[in-house]
N, C-alpha and C positions, 0 to 999 in steps of 0.2 A: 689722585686721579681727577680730584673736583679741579684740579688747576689745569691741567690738560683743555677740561671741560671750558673752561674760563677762556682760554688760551685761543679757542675755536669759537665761542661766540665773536669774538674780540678779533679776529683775525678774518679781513674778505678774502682772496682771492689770492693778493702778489702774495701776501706772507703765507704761504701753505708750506711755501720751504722752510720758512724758520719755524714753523709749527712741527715740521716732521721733523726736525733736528730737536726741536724740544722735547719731543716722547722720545725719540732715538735718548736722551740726556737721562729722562725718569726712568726707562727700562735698565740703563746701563745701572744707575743708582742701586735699583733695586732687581 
């Protein structure tokens, strides 16, 4: 989860898509 966290300081605006495809990626993992 801390990487998610990471994922979203790290990410402004255009990448919110590839942020929700990256939790969509950790939910499916786990």
């Amino acid at each position: 989860m801390r990487k998610i966290v990471i994922a979203v300081s790290g990410v402004p605006g255009a990448g919110k898509t590839t942020y929700a495809r990256f939790i969509a990626e950790e939910y499916k993992l786990r």
